[in-house]
ROSEVO-996043 format. One record per residue: x, y, z negated of N, C-alpha, C, CB in turn. Coordinates in pm, whole numbers, plus 32768, in hexadecimal, padded with zeros to 4 digits. Glycine has a CB too. Layout:
SITE,X,Y,Z,X,Y,Z,X,Y,Z,X,Y,Z
...
END
This chain:
SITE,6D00,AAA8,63ED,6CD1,AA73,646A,6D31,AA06,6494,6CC4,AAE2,64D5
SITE,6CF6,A9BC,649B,6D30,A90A,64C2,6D75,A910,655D,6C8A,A87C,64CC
SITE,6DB2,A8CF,6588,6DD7,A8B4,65F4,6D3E,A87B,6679,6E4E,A845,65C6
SITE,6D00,A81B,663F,6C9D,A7DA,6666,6C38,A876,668E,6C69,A760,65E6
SITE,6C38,A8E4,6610,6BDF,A927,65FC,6BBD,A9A3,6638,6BE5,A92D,659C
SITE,6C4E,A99B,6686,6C6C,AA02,6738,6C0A,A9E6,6784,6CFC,A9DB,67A9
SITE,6B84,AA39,67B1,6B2F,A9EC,680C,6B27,AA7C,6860,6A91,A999,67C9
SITE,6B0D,AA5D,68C2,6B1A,AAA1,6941,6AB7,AB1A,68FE,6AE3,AA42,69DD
SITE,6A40,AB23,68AA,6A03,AB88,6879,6A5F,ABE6,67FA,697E,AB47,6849
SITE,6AAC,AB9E,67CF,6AEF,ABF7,6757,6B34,AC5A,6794,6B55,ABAD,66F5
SITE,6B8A,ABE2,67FF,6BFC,AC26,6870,6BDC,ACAA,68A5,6C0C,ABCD,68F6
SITE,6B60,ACA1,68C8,6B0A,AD05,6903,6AFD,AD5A,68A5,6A8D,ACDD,6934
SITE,6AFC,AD4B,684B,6A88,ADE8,67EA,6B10,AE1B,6794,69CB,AD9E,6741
SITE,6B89,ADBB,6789,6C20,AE12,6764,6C55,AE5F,67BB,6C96,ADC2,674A
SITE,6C30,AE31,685B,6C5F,AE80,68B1,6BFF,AF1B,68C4,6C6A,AE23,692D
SITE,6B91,AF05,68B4,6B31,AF93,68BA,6B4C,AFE1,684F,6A90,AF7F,68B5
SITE,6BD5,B02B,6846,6BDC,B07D,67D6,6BD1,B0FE,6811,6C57,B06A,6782
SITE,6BD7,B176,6788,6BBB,B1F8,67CF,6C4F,B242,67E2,6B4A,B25B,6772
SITE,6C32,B25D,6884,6CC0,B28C,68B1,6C7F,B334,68D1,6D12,B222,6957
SITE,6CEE,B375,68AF,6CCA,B3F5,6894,6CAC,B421,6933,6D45,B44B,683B
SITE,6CA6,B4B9,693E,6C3E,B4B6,69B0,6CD7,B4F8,6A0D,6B82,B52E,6998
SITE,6CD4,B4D7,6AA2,6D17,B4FF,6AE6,6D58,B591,6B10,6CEA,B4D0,6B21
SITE,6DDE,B5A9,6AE1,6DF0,B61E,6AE7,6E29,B64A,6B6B,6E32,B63E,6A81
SITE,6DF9,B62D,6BE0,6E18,B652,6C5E,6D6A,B656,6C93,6E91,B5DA,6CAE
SITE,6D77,B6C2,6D01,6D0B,B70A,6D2D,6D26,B71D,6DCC,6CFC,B794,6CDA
SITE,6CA5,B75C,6E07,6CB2,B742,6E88,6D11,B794,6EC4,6C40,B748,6EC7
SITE,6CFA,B816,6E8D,6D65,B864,6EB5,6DF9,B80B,6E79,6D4C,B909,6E72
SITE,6E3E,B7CF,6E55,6EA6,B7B0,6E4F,6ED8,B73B,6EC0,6EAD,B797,6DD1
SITE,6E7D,B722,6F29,6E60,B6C3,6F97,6E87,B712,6FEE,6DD7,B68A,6FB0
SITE,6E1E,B77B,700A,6E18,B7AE,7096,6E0E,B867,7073,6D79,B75E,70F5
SITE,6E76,B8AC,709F,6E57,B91B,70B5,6DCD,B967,708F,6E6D,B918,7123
SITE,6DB1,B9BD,7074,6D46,BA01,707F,6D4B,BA4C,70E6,6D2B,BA40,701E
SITE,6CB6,BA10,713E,6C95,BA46,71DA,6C07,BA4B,71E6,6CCD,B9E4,7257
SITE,6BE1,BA8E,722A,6B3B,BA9F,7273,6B35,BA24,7254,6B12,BACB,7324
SITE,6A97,BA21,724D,6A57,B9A4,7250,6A67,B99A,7304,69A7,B9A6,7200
SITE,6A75,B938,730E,6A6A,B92F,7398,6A24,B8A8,73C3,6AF5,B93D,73D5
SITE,69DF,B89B,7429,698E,B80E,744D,69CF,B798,7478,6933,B81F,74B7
SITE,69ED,B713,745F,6A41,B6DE,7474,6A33,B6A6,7516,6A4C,B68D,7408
SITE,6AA9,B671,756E,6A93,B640,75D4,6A4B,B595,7594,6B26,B64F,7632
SITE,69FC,B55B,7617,698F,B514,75FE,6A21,B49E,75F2,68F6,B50E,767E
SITE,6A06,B43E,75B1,6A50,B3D5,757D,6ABD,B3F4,7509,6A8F,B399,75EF
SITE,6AB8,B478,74D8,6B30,B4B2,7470,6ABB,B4B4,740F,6B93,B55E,7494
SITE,6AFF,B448,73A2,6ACD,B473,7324,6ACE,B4FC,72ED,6B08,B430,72D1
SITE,6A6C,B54C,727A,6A6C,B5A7,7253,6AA1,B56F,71CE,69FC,B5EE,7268
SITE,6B44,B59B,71DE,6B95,B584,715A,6B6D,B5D4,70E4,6C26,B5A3,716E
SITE,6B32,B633,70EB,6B0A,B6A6,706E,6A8D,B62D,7006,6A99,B76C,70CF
SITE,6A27,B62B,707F,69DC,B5AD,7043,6A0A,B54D,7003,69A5,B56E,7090
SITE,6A2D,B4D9,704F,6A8E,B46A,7055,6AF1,B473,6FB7,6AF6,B483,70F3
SITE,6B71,B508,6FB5,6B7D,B4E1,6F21,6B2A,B4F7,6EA3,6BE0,B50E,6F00
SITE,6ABE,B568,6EB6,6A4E,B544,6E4F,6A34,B4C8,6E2E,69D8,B56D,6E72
SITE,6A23,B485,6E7F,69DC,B3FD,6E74,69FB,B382,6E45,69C1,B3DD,6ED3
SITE,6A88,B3A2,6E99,6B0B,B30A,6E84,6B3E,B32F,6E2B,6B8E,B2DD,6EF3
SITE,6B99,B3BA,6E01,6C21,B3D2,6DC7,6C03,B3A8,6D53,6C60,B45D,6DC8
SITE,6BA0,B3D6,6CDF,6BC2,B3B4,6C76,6B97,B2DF,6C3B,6B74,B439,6C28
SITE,6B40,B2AF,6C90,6B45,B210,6C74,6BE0,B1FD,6C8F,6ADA,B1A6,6CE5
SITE,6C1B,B23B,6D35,6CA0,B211,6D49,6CF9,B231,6CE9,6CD0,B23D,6DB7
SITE,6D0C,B2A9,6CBC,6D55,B2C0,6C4A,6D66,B257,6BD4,6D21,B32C,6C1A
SITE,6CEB,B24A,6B8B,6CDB,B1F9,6B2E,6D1C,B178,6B51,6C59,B1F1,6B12
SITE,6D12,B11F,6BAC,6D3E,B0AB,6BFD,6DF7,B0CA,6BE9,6CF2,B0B4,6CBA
SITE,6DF9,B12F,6C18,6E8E,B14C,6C23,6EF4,B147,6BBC,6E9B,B1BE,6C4C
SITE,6E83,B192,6B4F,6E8D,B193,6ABF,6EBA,B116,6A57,6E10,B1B7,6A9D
SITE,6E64,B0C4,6A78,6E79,B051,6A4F,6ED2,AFD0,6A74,6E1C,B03A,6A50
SITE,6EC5,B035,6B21,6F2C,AF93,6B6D,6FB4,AFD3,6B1F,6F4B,AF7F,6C6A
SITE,6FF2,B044,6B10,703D,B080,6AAE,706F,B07B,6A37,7020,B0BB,6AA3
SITE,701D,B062,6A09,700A,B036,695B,7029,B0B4,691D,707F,AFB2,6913
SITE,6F9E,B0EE,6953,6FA2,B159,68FA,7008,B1D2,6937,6FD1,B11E,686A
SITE,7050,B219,6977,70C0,B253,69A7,7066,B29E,69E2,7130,B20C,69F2
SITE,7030,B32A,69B8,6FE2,B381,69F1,700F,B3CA,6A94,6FD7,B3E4,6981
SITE,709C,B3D8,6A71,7100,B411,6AF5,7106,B3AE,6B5A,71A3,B432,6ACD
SITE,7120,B334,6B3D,710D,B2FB,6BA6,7072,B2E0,6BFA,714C,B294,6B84
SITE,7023,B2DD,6B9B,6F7C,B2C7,6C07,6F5F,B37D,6C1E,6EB7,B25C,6B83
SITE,6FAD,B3EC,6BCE,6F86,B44E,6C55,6FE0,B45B,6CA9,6F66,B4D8,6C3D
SITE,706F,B428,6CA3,70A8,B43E,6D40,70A1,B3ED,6D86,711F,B459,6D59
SITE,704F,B387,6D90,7036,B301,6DE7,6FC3,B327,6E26,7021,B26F,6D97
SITE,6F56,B36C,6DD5,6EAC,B398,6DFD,6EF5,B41C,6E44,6E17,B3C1,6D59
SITE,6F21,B470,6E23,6F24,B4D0,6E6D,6F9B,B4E8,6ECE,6F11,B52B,6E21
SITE,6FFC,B475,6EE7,7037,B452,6F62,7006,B3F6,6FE2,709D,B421,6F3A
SITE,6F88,B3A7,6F8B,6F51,B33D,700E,6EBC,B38A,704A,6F23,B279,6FC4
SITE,6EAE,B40D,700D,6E3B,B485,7038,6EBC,B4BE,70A8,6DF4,B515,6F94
SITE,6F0F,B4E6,7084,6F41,B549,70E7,6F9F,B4E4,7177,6FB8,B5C4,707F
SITE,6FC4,B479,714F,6FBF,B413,71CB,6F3D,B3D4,7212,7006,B39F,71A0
SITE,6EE9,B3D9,71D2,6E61,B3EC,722D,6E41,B423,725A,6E0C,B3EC,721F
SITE,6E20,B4C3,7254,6E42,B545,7272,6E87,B530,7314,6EAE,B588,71F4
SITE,6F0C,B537,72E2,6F5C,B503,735C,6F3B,B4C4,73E0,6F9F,B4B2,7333
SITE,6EE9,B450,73E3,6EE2,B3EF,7408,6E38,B3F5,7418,6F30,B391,73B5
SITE,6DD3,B45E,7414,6D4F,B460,73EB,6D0B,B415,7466,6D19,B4F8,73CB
SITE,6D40,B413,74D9,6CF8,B3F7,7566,6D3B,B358,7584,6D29,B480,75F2
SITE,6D83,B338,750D,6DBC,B28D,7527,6D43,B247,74EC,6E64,B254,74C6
SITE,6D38,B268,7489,6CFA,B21A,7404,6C6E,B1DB,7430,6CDE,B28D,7379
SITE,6C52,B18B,742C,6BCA,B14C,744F,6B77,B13E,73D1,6BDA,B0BA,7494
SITE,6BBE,B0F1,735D,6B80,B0FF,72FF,6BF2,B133,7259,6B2E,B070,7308
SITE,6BA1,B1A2,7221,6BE5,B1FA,71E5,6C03,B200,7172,6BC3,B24C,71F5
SITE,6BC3,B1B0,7119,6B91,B18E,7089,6C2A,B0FA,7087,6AA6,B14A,7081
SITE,6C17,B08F,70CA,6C51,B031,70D3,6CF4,B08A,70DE,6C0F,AFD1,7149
SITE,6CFD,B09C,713B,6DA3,B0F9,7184,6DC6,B116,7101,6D9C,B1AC,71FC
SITE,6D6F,B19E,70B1,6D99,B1DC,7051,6DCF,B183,6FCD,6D33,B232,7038
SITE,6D74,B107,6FD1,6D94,B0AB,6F3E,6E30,B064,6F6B,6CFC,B00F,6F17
SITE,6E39,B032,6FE9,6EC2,B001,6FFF,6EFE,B04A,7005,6EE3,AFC0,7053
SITE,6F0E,B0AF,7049,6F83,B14A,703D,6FC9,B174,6FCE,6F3F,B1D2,7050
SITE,6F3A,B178,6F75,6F68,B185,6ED3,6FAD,B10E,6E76,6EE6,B1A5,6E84
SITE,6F6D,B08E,6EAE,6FCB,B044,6E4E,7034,B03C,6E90,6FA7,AFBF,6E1D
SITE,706B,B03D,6F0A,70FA,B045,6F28,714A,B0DB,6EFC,7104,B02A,6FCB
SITE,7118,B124,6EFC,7151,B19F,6EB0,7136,B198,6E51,7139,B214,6ECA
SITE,70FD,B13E,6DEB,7143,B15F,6D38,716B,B0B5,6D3C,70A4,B1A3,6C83
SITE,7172,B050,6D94,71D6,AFFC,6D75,729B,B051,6D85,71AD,AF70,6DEC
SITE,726F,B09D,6E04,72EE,B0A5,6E2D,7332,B0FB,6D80,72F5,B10C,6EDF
SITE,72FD,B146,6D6C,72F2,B1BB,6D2B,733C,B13F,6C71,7214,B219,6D3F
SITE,72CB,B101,6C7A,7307,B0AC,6BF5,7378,B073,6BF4,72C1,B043,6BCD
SITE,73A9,B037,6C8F,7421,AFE2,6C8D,74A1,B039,6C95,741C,AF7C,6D03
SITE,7498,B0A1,6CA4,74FE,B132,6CBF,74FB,B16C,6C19,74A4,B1C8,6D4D
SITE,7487,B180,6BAD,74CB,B182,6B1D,74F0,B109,6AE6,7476,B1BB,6AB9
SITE,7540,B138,6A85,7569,B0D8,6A13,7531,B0B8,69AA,75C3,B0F1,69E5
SITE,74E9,B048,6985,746A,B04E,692B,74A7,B07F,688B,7415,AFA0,6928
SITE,7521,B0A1,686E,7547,B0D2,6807,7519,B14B,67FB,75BB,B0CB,67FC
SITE,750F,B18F,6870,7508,B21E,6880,7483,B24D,6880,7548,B24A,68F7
SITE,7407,B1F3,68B5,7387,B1E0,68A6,7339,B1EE,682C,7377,B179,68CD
SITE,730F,B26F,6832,7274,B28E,67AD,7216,B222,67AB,71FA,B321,67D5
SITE,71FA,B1FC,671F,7192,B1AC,673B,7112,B1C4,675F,7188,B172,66ED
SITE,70C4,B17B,6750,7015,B17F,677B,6FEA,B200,66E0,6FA6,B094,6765
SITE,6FDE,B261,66DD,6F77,B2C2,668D,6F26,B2D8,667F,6F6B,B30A,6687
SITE,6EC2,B2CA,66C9,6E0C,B287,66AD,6E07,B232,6633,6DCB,B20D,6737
SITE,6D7A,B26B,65F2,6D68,B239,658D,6D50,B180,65A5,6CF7,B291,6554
SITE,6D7A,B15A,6552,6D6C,B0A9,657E,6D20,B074,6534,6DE7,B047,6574
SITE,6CCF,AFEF,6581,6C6C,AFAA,652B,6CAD,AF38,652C,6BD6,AFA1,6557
SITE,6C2D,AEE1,64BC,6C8F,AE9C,6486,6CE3,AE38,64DC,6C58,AE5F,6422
SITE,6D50,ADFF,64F4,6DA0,ADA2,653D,6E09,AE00,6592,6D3E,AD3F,659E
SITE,6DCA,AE65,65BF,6DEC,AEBA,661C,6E91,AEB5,664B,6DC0,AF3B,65E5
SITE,6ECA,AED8,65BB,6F30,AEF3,6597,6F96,AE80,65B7,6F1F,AF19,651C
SITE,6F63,AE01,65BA,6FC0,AD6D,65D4,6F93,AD8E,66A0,6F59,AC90,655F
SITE,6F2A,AD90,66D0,6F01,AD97,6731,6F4B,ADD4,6793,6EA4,ADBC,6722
SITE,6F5A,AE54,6793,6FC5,AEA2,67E2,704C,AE6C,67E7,6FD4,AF26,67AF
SITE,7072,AE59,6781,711A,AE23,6794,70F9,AD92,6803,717A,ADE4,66C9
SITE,70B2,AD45,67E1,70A9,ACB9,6806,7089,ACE7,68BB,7017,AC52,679C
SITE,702F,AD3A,68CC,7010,AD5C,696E,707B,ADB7,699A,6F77,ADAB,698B
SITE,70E7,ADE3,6942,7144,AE0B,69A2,71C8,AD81,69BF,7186,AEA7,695F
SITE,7196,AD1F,695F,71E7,AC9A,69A3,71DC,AC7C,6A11,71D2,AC26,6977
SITE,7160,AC82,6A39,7141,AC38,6AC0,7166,AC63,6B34,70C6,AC27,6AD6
SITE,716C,AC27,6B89,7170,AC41,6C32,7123,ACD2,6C60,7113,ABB4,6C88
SITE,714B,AD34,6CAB,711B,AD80,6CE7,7086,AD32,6D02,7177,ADA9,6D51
SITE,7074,ACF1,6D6A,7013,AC9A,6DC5,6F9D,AC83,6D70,7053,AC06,6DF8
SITE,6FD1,AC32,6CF2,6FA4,AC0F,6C71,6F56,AC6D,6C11,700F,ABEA,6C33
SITE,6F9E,AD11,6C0C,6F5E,AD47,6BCB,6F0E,AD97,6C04,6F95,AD6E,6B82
SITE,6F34,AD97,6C94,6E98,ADE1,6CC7,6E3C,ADC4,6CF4,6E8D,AE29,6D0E
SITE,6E44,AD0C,6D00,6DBC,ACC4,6CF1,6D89,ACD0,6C6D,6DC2,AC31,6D12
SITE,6DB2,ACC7,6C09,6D78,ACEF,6BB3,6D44,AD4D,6B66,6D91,ACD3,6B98
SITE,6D97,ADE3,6B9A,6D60,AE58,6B69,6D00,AE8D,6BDF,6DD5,AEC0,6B3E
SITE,6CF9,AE69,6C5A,6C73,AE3D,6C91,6BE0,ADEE,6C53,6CA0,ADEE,6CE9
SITE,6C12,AD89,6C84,6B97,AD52,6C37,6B4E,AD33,6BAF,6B96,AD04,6C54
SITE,6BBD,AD29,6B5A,6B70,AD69,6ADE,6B6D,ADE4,6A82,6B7E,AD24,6A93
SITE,6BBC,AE5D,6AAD,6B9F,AEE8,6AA3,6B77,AF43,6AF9,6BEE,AF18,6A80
SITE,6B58,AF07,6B7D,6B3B,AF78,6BD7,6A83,AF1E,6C22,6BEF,AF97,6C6A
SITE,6AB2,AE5D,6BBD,6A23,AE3E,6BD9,69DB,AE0C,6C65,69E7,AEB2,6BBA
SITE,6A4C,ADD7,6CAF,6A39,ADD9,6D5D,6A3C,AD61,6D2E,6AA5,AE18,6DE7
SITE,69F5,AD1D,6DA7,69E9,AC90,6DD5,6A68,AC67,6E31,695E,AC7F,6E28
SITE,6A88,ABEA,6E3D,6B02,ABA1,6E62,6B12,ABE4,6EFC,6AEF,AAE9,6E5A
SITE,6A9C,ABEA,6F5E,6A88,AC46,6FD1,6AC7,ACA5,6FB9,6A0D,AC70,6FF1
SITE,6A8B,ACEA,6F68,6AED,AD81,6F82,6B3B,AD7D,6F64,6AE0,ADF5,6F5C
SITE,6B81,AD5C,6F10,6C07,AD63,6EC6,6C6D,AD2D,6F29,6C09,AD0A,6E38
SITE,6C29,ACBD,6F79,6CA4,AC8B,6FE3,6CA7,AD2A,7035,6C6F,ABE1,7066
SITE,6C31,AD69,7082,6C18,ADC6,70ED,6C75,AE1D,70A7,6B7B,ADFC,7112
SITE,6C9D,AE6F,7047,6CCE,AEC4,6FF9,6D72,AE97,6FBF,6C60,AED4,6F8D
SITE,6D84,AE42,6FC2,6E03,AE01,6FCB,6E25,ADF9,7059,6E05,AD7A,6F8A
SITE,6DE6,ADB8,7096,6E27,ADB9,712B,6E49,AD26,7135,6EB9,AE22,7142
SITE,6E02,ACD8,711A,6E30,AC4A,70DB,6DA9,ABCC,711C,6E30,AC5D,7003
SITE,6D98,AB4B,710F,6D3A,AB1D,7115,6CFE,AAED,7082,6D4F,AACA,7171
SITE,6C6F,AAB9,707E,6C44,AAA3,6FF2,6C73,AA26,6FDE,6BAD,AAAF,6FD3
SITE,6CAA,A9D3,6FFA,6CDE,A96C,6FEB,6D65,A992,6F82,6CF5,A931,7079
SITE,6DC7,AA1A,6FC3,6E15,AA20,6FA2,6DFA,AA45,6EFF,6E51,AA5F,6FFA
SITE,6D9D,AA9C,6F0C,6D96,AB0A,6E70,6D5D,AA70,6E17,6CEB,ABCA,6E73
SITE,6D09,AA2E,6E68,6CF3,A9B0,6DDA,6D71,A978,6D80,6CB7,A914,6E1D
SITE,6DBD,A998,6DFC,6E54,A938,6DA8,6E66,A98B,6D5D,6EF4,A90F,6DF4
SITE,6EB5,AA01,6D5C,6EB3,AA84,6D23,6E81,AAA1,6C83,6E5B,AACE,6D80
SITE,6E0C,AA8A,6CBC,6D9F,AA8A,6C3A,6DA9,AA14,6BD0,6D01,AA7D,6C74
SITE,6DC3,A9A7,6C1B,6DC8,A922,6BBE,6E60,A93A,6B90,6DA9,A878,6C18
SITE,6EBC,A952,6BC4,6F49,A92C,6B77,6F45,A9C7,6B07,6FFB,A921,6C07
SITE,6F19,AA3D,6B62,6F42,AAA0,6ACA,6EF0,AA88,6A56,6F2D,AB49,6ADC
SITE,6E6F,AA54,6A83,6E01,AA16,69CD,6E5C,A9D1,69C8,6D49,A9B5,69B7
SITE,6EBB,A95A,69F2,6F05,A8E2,69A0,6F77,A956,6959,6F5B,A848,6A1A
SITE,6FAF,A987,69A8,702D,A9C2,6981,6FFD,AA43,68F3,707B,AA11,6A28
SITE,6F89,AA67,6900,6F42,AAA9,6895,6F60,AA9B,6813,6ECF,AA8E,6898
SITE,6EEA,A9D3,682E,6EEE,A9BE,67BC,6F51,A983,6747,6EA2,A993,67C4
SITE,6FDC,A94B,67B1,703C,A947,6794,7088,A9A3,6731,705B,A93C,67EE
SITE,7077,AA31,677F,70AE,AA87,673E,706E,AABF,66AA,70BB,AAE1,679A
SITE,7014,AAA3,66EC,6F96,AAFA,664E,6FA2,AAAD,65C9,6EBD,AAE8,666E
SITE,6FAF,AA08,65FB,6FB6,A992,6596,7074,A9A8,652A,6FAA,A8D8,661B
SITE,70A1,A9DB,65B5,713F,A9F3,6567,7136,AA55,64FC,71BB,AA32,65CF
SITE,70F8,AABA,6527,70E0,AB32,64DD,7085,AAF5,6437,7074,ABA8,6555
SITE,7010,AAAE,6455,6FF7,AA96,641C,703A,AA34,63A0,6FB4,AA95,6456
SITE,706D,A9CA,63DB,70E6,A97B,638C,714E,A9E7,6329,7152,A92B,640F
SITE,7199,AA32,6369,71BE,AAA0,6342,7192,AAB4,62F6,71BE,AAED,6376
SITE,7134,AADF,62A8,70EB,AB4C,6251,70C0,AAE1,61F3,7066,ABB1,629C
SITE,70BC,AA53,61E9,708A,AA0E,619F,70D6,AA20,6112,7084,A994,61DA
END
């Protein structure tokens, strides 16, 4: 694969790999309690992580590169600060995606990438140059991109879910494809 031959669709379908399935559960969120009815403006979190946790996971997964521990203690620390906070939150899906990438950014910059397992999911093809190259990038950088082309959101959401404007995530998006294909082309040189 050429440098030229990075197109925002390849980008996309290297990033949709299969990430194993989330090993955190609801009970590892919230206590086990009565069902109880929620007060009117409180999300029903039991729902809510059915719904969100495992896309969020996966997202987490990848903004990660692969680091299973870090997208479940990021997913299941930005559930139990919501939790917290259930009668702040206006909108809950968004909160949870920024919560989480600041808890497995924080989380990455606190190990030592020596010390870091790699990605263990089975890999398709490129995969393997792919991960190293998206843990080059910018925080900002890689979760516009493990947004929008593994989790598949439009530039809208991805700003709403960042916490960002779409103006901003375009930049985002345009310098990590440059910085990508940079990297992928080295790799590739490499191997010649």
């Amino acid at each position: 694969m050429g440098v030229r031959a990075l197109s925002s669709e390849m980008l996309g379908a290297l990033l949709t790999f299969p990430a194993a399935e989330p090993s955190i559960g609801v009970s590892d969120v919230r206590k086990q309690e009565p069902n109880r009815v929620a007060p009117v403006g409180v999300p029903d979190f039991e729902e809510l992580f059915r719904q969100a946790a495992p896309g969020l996971w996966r997202t987490i997964f990848a903004f990660a590169g692969g680091r299973a521990a870090v997208a479940d203690d990021a997913v299941a620390e930005a559930f139990a600060r919501a939790l917290v906070r259930a009668g702040q939150i206006r909108e809950p899906v968004p909160w949870l995606y920024r919560t989480a990438f600041r808890i497995a950014a924080e989380e990455l910059r606190r190990k030592e990438p020596a010390a870091v397992p790699e990605l263990t999911v089975a890999t398709a093809a490129g995969l393997e140059a792919l991960v190293p190259a998206l843990r080059e990038l910018s925080p900002a950088q890689r979760a516009a991109v493990v947004l929008h082309y593994e989790a598949d959101l439009p530039v809208r959401e991805v700003a709403e879910r960042m916490g960002t404007s779409a103006a901003a995530v375009k930049v985002h998006l345009f310098r990590a494809r440059r910085r990508l294909r940079e990297l992928l082309s080295e790799e590739e040189t490499g191997h010649a």
